[in-house]
C-alpha positions as CSV (number, residue, x, y, z in Angstrom):
1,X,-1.8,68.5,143.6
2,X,0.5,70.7,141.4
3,X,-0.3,73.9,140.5
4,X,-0.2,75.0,137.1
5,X,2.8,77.0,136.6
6,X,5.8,77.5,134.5
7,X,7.9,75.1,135.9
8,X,5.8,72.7,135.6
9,X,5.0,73.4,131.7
10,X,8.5,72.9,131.2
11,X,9.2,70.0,133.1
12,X,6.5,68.4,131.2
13,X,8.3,69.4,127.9
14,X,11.7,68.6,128.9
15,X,10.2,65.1,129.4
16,X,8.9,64.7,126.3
17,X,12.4,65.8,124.3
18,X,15.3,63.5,125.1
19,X,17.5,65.7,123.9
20,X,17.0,68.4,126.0
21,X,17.1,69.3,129.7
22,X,15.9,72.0,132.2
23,X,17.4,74.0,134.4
24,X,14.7,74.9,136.9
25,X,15.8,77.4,138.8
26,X,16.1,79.6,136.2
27,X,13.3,78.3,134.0
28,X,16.0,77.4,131.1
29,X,16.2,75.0,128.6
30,X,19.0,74.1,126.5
31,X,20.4,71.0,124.1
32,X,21.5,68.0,126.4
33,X,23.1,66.0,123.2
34,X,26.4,65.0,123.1
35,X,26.9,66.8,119.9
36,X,26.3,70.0,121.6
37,X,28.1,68.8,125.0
38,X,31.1,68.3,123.2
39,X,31.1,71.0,120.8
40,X,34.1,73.6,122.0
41,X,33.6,76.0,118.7
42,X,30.4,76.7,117.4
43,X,28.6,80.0,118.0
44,X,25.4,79.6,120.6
45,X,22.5,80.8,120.2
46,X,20.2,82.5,122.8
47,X,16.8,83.7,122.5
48,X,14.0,83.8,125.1
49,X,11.2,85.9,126.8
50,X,7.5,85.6,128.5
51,X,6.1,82.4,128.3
52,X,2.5,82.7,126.7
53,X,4.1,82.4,123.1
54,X,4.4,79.0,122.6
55,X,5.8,77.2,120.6
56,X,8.3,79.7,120.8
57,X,11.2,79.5,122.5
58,X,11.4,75.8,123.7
59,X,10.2,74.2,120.6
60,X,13.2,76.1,118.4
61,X,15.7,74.5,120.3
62,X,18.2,71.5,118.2
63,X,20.8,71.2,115.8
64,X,20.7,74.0,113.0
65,X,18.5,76.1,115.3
66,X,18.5,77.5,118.7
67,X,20.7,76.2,121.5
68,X,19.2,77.9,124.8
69,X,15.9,78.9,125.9
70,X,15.2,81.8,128.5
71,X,11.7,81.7,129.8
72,X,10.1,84.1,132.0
73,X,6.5,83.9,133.4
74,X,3.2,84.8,131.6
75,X,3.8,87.8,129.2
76,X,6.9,89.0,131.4
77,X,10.4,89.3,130.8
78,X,13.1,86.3,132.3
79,X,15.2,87.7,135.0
80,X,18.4,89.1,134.4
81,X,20.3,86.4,136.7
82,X,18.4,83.8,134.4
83,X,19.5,85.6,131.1
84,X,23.0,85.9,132.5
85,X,22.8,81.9,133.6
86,X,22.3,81.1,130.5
87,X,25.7,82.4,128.7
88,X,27.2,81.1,131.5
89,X,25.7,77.2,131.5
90,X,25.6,76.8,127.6
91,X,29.2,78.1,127.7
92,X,30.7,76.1,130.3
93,X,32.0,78.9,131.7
94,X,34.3,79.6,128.6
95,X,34.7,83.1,128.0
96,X,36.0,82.6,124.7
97,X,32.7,81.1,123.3
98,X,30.8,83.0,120.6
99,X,27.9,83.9,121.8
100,X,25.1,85.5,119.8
101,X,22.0,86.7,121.7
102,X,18.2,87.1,119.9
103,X,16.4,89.7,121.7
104,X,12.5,90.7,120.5
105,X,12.2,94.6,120.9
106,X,10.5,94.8,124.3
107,X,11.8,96.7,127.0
108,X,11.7,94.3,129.4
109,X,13.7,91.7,127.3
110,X,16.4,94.5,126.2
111,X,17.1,95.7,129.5
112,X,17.3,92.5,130.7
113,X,19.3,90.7,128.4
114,X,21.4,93.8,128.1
115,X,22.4,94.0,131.5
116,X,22.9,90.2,131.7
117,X,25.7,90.7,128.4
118,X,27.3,94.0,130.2
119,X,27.9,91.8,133.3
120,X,29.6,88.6,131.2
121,X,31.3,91.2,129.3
122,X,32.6,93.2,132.9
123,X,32.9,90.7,135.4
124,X,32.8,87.4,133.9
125,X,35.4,88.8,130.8
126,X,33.3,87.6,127.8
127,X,34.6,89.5,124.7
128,X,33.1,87.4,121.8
129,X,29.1,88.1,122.8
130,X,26.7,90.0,120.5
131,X,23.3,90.2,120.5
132,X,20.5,91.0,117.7
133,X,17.4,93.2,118.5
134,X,14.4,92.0,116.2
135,X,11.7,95.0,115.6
136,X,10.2,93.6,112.2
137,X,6.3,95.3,113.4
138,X,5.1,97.0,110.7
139,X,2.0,97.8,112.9
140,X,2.9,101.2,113.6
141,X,4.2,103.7,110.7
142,X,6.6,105.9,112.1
143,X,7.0,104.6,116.0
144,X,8.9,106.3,118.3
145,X,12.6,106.1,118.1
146,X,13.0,105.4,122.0
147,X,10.9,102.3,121.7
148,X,10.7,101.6,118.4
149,X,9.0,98.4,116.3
150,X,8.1,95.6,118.4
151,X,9.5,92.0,117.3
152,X,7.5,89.3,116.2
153,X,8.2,85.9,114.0
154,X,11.3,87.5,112.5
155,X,12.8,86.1,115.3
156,X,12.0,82.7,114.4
157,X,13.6,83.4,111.0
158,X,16.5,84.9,112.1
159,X,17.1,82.1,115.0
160,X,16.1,79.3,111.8
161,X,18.9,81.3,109.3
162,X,21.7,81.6,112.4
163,X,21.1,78.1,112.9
164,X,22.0,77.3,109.6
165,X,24.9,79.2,109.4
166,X,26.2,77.7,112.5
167,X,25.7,74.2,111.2
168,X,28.1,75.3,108.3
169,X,30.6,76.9,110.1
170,X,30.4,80.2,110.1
171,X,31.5,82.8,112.2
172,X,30.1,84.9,115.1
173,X,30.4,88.0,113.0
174,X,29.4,86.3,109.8
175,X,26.6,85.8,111.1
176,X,25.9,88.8,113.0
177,X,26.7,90.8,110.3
178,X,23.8,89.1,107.8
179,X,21.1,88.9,110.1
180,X,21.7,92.3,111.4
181,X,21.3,93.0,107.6
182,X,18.3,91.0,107.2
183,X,16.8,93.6,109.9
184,X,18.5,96.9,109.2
185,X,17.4,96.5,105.3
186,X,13.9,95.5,106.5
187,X,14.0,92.2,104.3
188,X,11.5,91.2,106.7
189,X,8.3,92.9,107.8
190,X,5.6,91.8,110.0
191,X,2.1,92.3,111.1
192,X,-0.7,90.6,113.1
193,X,-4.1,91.0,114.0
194,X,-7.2,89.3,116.2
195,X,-11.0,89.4,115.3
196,X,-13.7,87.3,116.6
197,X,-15.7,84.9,114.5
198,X,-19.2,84.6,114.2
199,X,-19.7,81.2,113.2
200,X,-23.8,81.6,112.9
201,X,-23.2,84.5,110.3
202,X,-20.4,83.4,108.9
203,X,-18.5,87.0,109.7
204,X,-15.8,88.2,111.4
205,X,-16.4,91.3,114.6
206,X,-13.8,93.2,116.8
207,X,-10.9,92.8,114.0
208,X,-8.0,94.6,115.8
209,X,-4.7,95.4,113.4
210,X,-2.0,95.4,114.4
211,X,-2.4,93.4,117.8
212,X,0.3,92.5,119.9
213,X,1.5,89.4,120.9
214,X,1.3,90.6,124.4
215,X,-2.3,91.6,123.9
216,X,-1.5,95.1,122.9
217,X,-4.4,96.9,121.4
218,X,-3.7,97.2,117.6
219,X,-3.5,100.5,115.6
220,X,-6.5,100.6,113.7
221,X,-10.3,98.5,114.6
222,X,-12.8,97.4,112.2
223,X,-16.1,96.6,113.6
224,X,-17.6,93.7,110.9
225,X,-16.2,91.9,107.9
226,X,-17.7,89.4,105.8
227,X,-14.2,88.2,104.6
228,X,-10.9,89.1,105.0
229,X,-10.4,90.9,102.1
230,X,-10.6,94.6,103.5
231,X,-8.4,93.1,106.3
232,X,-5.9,91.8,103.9
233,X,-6.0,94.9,101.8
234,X,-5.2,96.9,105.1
235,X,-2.1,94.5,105.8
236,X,-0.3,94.7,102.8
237,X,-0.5,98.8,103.0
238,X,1.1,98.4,106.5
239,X,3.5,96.3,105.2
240,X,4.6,99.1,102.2
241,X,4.4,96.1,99.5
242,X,4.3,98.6,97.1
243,X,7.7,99.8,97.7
244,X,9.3,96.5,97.6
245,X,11.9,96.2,95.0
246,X,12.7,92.4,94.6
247,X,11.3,89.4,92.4
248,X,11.4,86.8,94.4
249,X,9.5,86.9,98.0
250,X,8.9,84.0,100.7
251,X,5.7,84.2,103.0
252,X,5.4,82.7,106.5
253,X,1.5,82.5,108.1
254,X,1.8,82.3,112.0
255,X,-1.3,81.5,114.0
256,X,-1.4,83.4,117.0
257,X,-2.7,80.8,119.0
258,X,-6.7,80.4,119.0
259,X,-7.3,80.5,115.5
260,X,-9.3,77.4,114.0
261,X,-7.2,75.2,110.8
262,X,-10.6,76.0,109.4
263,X,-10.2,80.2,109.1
264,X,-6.3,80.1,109.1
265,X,-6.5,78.0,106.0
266,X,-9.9,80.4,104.6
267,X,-7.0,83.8,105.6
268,X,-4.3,81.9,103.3
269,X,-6.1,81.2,100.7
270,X,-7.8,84.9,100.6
271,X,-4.1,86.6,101.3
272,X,-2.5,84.1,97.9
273,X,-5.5,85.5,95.6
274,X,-3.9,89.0,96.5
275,X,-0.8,88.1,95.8
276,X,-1.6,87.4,92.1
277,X,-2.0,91.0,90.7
278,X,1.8,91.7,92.6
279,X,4.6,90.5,89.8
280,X,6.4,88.7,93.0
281,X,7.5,84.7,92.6
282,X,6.4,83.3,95.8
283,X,9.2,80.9,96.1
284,X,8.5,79.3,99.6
285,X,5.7,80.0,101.7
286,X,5.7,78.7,105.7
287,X,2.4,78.2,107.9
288,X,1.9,77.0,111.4
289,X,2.2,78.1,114.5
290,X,5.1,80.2,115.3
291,X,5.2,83.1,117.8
292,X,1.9,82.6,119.3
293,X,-0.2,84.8,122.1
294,X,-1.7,82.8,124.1
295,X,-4.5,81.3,122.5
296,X,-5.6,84.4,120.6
297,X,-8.0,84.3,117.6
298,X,-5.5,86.3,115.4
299,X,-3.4,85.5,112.7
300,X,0.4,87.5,111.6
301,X,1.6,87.3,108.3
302,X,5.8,88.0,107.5
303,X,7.0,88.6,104.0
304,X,10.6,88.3,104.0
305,X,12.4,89.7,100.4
306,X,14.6,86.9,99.1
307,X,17.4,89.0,96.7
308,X,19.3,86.7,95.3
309,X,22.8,86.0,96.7
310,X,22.2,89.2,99.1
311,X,25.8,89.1,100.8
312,X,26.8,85.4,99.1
313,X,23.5,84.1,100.9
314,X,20.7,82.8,100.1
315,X,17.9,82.8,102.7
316,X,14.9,80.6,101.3
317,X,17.8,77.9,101.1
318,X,18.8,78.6,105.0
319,X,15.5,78.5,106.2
320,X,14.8,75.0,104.7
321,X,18.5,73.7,106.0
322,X,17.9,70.6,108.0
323,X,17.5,70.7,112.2
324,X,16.6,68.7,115.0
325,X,14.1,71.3,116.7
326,X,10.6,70.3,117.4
327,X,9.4,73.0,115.2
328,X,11.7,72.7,112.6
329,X,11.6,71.1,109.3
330,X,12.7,68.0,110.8
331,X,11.1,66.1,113.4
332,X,12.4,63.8,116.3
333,X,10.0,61.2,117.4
334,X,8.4,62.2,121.3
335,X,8.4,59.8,124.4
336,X,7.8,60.4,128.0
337,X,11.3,60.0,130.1
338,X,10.3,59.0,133.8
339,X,14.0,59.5,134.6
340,X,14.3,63.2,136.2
341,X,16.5,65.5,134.3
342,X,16.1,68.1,136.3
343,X,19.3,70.2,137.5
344,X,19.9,73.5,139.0
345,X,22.9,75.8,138.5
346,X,23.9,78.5,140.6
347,X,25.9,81.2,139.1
348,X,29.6,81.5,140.1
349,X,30.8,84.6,142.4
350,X,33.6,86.0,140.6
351,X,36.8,85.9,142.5
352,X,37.5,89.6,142.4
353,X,34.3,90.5,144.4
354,X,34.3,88.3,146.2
355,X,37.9,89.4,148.4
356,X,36.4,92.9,147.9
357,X,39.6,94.3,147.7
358,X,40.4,97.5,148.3
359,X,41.5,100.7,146.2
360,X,45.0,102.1,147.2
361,X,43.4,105.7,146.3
362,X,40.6,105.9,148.6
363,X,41.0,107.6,152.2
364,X,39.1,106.7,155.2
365,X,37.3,110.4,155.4
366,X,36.1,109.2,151.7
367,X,34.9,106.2,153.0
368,X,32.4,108.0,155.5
369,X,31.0,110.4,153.0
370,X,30.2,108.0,150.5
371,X,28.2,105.5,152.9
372,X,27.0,109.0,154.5
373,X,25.2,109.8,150.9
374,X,24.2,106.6,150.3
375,X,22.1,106.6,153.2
376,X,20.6,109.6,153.0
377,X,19.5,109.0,149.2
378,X,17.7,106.1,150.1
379,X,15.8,107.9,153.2
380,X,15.2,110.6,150.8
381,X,14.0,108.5,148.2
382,X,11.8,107.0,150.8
383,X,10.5,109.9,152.2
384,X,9.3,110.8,148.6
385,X,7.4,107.5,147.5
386,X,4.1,108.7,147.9
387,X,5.2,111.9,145.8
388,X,6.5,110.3,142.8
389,X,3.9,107.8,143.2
390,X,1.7,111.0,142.5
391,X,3.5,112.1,139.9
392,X,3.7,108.7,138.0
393,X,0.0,108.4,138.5
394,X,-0.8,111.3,135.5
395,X,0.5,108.6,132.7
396,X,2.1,106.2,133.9
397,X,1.1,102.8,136.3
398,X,1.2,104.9,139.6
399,X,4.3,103.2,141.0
400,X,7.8,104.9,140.6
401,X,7.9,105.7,144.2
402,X,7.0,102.1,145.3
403,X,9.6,100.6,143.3
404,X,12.4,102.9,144.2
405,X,11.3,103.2,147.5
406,X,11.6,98.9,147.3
407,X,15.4,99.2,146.2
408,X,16.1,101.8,148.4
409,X,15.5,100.1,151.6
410,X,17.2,96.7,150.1
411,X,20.4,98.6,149.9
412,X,19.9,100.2,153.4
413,X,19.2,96.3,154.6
414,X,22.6,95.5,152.7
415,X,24.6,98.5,153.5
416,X,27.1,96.8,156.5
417,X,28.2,94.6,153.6
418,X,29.2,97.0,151.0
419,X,32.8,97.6,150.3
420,X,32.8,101.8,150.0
421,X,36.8,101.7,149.9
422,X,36.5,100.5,146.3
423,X,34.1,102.5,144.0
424,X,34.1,100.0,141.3
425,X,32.7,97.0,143.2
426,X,31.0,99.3,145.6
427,X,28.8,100.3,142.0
428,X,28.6,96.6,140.9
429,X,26.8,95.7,144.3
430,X,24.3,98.1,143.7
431,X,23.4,96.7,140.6
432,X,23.0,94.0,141.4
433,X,21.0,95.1,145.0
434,X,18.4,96.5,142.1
435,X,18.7,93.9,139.8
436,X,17.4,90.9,142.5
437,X,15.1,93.4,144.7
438,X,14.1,96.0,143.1
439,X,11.7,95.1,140.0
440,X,10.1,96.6,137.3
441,X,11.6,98.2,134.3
442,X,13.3,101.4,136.7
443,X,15.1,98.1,138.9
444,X,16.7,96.9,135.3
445,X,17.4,100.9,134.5
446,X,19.2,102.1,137.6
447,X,20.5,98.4,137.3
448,X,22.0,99.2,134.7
449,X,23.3,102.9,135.0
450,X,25.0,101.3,138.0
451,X,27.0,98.2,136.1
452,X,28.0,100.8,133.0
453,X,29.3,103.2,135.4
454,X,31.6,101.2,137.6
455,X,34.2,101.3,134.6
456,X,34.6,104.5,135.1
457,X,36.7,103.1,138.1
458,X,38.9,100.5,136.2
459,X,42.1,102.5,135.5
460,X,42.3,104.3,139.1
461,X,39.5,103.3,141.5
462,X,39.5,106.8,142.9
463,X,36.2,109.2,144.3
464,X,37.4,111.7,141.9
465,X,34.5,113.7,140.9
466,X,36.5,113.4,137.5
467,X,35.7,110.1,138.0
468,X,32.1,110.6,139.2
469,X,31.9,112.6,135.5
470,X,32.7,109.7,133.3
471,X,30.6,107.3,135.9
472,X,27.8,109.4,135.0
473,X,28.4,109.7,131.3
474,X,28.6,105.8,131.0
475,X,25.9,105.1,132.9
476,X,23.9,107.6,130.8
477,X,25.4,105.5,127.6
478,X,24.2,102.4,128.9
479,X,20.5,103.6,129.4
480,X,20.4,104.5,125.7
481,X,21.8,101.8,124.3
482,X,19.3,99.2,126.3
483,X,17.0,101.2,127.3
484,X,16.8,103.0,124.0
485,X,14.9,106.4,125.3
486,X,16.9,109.2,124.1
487,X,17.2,112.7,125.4
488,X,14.1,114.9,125.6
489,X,12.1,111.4,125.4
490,X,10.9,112.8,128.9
491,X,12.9,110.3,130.9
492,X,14.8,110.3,134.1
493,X,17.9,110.8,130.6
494,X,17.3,114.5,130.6
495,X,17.8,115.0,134.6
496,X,21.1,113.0,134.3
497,X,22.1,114.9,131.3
498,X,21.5,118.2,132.3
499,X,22.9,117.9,135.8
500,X,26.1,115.9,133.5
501,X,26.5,118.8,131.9
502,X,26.0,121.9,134.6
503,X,29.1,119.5,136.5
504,X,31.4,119.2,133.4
505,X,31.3,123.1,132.8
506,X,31.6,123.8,136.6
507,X,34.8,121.2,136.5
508,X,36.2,122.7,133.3
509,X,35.9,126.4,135.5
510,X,37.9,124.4,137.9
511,X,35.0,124.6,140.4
512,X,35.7,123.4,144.0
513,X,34.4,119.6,144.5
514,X,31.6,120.9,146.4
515,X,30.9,123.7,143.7
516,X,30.7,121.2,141.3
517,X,28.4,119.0,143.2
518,X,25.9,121.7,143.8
519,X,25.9,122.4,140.0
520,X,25.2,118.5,138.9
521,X,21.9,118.9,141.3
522,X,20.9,122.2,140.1
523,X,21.1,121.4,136.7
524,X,19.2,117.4,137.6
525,X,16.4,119.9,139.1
526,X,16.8,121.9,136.2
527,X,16.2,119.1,133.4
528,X,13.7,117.5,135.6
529,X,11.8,120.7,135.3
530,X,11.8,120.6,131.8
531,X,10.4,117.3,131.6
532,X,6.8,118.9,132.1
533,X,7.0,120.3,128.7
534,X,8.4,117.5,126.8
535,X,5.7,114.3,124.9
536,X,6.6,111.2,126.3
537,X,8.7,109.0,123.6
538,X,9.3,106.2,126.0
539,X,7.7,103.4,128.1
540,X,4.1,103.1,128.4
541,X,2.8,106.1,127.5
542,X,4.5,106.6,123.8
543,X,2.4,104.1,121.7
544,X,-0.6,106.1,122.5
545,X,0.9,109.2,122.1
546,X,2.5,107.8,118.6
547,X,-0.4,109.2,117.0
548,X,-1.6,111.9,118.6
549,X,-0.9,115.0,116.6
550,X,-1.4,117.8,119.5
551,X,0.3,119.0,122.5
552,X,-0.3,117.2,125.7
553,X,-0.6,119.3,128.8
554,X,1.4,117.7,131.9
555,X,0.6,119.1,135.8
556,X,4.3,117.3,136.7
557,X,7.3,116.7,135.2
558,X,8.5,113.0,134.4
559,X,8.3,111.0,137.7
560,X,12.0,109.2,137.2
561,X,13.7,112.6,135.9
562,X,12.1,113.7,139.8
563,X,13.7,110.8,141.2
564,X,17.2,111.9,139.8
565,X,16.3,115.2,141.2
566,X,16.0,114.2,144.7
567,X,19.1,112.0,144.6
568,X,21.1,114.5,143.3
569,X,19.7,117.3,146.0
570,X,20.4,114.5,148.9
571,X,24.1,114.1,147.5
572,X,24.3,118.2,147.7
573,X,23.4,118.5,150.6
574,X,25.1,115.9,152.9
575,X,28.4,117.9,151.0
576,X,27.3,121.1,152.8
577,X,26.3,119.1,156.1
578,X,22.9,119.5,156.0
C-alpha cells in the first residue's frame, strides 16, 4: 500500500493536468505543452516552497502564470539541488534564458533559492536570473530588519501580474522592475488570522491575528467574538488603511484552508459593510482559496492599491489577463492519464570541476597546510558539539552543535577527494558537502559563505591571505544578502566581521601571514564575545523578541558566532603547530 507522501500528492496531480509533468526526484512540476517546449524567448517563472499550502504552487502553473513548481515537504523549504534543478530543466540548460525567481520571505526558502541562483550564476554561467522576495505581512508593525515581513498571497499576485506580462512580451527587467515596485511601494499588504467556531453559540473562540501560514502564533489573541466585526476593525489598523492614498483599490479573500463557504462568505460580507464609510472604488475583488495552511480555520485578506497607469500598467487589468492555470481565471477541463509521465533529471557536473584542475600558484607545502586546517576544524568542531549544543539550548532549538558537527564529519568522509591545489573548487566542494549533508538553516548558511567566497579565487587562484580577506568579505556579503541578518543581529555575522576586520588592519600593518592569522581569530573570539550583549534580530528567536521592549539577559554568547570562534582558533593554531 502507498504511503501518503508528497510524491505521491503530486503524482496524483500531474495525472489529473495534461499539460503538465513531474519531475520526481526533485518533487517539481513544470508546463509539458508544446507552447512552452518550444518557446526559446520568454522569461520563466519560478516560485515554490513547503507543501501544506495548496493550491499554491502546483495549481498556478500554465500559460499567463507560473511555469515551474518547487515543492518541499510539509511546511519545509525544497532543497537547494531541487531549486537549482529547476532553472536548469525549465531552461534546457540555456544560460541565456530569463529567469525570474518568486521567493516568499522565509528563511528557509531565501537561503535556499539564493544559493541555488549564486551556483547558476557561478558555475553553470547564468547572467539573465533575478529573483523577487515577497514580504507583504502586515502582521507585525515594525519587524525586524534581519527577517523582516513574511510573504503571503502577494505572491499569487505577483506570479498572476508576471504572467501577464510574459504573455505580452515583456522583458525580464520590465518586469522585475514593476513587481519589485508593486512590493517596495507596499501596493499590496496582507494579513491573516485563525479562530475556532462555535457552531452551537453561533460565536467565534481562540481568534489569533496575524497567524502564519506555517502555523505561526499571530501577534495579538482575542478570546470570544460574536461577529467579526472587532476582528475586522483590528485588520484594517494592521493594514494602515488610513494612510492609503489612492481611489481605486482591488480586494482578494484567501481561505486558509479549513474555513467553511458558510463563515468565509459571512467574513466577506461583514469586511464589504466596512468598506463603505472608506471613499475607496472597490474595482475588482478576488475570493477562493489561494495560499492556504493546511486546513486551518483562518481567513487572510490582501488589499492591493490600484493607481492608475502606476509605471504604464495597469494591475486589475493584469490580474484578470487570460491563463491556462488550474487556479486561474480560466479553466482546462481535468481527466485521469493512466499513461506515466513520470521523469527524473539529474543535474549536470560542470566540466570545470569535474577535471579539478589545478592552480599554477599553489605549492605543495600549501597543499598540506590547508588539508592540515581543514581537518582539524572539523575535529574541533566535533569535539565542541555538546558545547554549542549547550549554548544554542538558552533560545534557540538546542542543535548548532549537532548540525555542524553533521557537516563536519561529511567533509572529513569526503576529504581524499577534494582538490586543495585549487582554492576556488576546493570552496565550491564544500558547499556543496553542506548543502546535501549538512541540514538545517546553518547547512544553507555556511553553504553559502562557502559558494560566495570561492570568487575570491577567480582572477589568481592563490592561498594568499589577501585572497583569504576578500573570501571572507564575500562570503560575509552573501550571508546578508540571503540570509538577511545584519551585523549586531547576534549572528555568527559579528564573529566573521570582527575577526575580518582585526586581519585587514593587521595586513594593512603588513603583519606577517601568521600575525595576521592570529589577529582574524582574536578578533572572531572577540565579536563572539560580544554577542552575549546584543538582542537577537534573527532566526527564531526575533519574532518574540519583536515586541519585547526590555533588555534580555544572555548566560552565552550566540551559539554560531562560537562556532566561528572555534574555527578560527583551530586555523591559528595548526599555523603555530599546535
Amino acid at each position: 500500500m502507498n504511503s501518503i507522501s508528497l510524491e505521491n500528492s503530486l503524482s496524483g496531480y500531474v495525472q489529473l493536468h495534461k499539460d503538465l509533468i513531474y519531475i520526481k526526484n526533485h518533487n517539481i512540476v513544470m508546463r509539458n505543452d508544446d507552447e512552452f517546449k518550444k518557446d526559446e524567448k520568454s522569461v520563466i517563472i519560478i516560485s515554490g516552497g513547503g507543501s501544506g499550502h495548496e493550491p499554491f504552487p502546483i495549481s498556478f502553473i500554465g500559460k499567463g502564470s507560473l511555469n515551474v513548481a518547487v515543492c518541499g515537504e510539509l511546511f519545509t523549504s525544497p532543497s537547494v539541488t531541487s531549486c537549482l534543478a529547476s532553472i536548469l530543466l525549465s531552461s534546457q540548460n540555456n544560460p541565456k534564458r530569463e529567469i525570474l525567481i518568486f521567493i516568499n520571505n522565509y528563511t528557509g526558502d531565501r537561503l535556499n533559492f539564493g544559493l541555488a541562483i549564486e551556483k547558476a550564476r557561478t558555475i553553470y554561467k547564468y547572467e539573465k536570473i533575478k529573483a523577487i522576495t515577497i514580504d507583504d505581512d502586515c502582521a507585525i508593525d515594525n519587524p525586524p530588519n534581519s527577517t523582516g515581513r513574511r510573504g503571503l498571497t502577494a505572491i499569487n499576485i505577483a506570479i498572476k501580474v508576471a504572467g501577464a506580462l510574459v504573455a505580452q512580451g515583456y522583458t525580464l527587467d520590465r518586469i522585475h522592475e514593476y513587481c519589485s515596485y508593486l512590493l517596495c511601494k507596499r501596493m499590496i499588504r496582507s494579513i491573516g488570522f485563525s479562530f475556532q467556531y462555535d457552531n452551537v453559540n453561533a460565536t467565534l473562540r481562540n481568534i489569533n491575528i496575524g497567524y502564519g501560514i506555517h502555523g505561526e502564533s499571530g501577534s495579538l489573541k482575542i478570546n470570544y467574538a460574536n461577529c467579526f466585526n472587532s476582528i475586522i476593525a483590528v485588520l484594517l489598523e494592521k493594514l494602515k488603511i488610513d494612510d492609503i492614498k489612492c481611489d481605486k483599490i482591488a480586494l482578494l479573500f484567501n481561505n486558509l484552508g479549513g474555513a467553511s463557504e458558510f463563515i468565509f462568505s459571512h467574513f466577506i460580507k461583514e469586511f464589504m459593510e466596512f468598506m463603505r464609510k472608506y471613499s475607496f472604488n472597490v474595482v475588482s475583488i478576488y475570493r477562493g482559496q489561494f495560499l492556504s495552511s493546511l486546513n486551518a480555520q483562518g481567513i487572510g485578506i490582501s488589499l492591493i492599491k490600484c493607481d492608475d497607469d502606476v509605471n504604464a500598467m495597469n494591475i486589475v487589468a493584469l490580474l484578470d489577463y487570460p491563463c491556462t492555470a488550474a487556479s486561474g481565471h480560466l479553466f482546462n477541463s481535468l481527466r485521469y492519464d493512466y499513461v506515466s509521465k513520470e521523469i527524473e533529471f539529474h543535474i549536470p557536473k560542470s566540466k570545470q570541476i569535474e577535471f579539478c584542475e589545478k592552480s599554477l600558484y599553489v605549492t605543495q607545502h600549501e597543499i598540506v597546510i590547508a588539508k592540515k586546517i581543514l581537518m582539524k576544524v572539523c575535529e574541533a568542531v566535533n569535539y565542541a558539539k555538546a558545547e554549542l549544543n549547550e549554548i544554542d539550548r538558552e533560545f534557540g532549538d538546542g542543535d548548532t552543535g549537532t548540525t555542524i558537527s553533521n557537516g563536519s564529519k561529511s567533509i572529513l568522509n569526503a576529504i581524499e577527494m577534494l582538490n586543495f591545489s585549487n582554492p576556488h573548487f576546493l570552496l565550491i566542494a564544500l558547499s556543496d558537502i553542506l548543502m546535501k549533508e549538512m541540514g538545517g538553516t546553518s547547512g544553507a548558511v555556511f553553504s553559502i559563505f562557502f559558494q560566495c567566497a570561492s570568487n575570491a579565487f577567480n582572477e589568481r587562484n592563490e592561498y594568499s591571505i589577501e585572497n583569504w580577506l576578500n573570501a571572507i568579505s564575500l562570503g560575509i556579503k552573501g550571508i546578508i544578502v540571503y540570509g538577511k541578518a545584519q551585523f549586531n543581529d547576534r549572528t555568527l555575522l559579528d564573529s566573521l566581521k570582527s575577526g575580518y576586520e582585526a586581519m585587514n588592519t593587521a595586513i594593512n600593518e603588513s603583519s606577517s601571514t601568521l600575525k595576521c592569522v592570529e589577529a582574524f581569530a582574536k578578533g572572531c573570539n572577540d565579536g563572539a564575545e560580544k554577542t552575549k550583549y546584543m538582542r537577537a534580530k534573527s532566526g527564531r528567536a526575533a519574532y518574540s523578541a519583536a515586541d519585547n521592549k526590555s533588555n534580555m539577559d544572555y548566560k552565552y554568547p550566540d551559539s554560531g558566532a562560537m562556532a566561528i570562534s572555534i574555527i578560527a582558533k583551530t586555523i591559528n593554531n595548526v599555523y603555530k603547530g599546535e
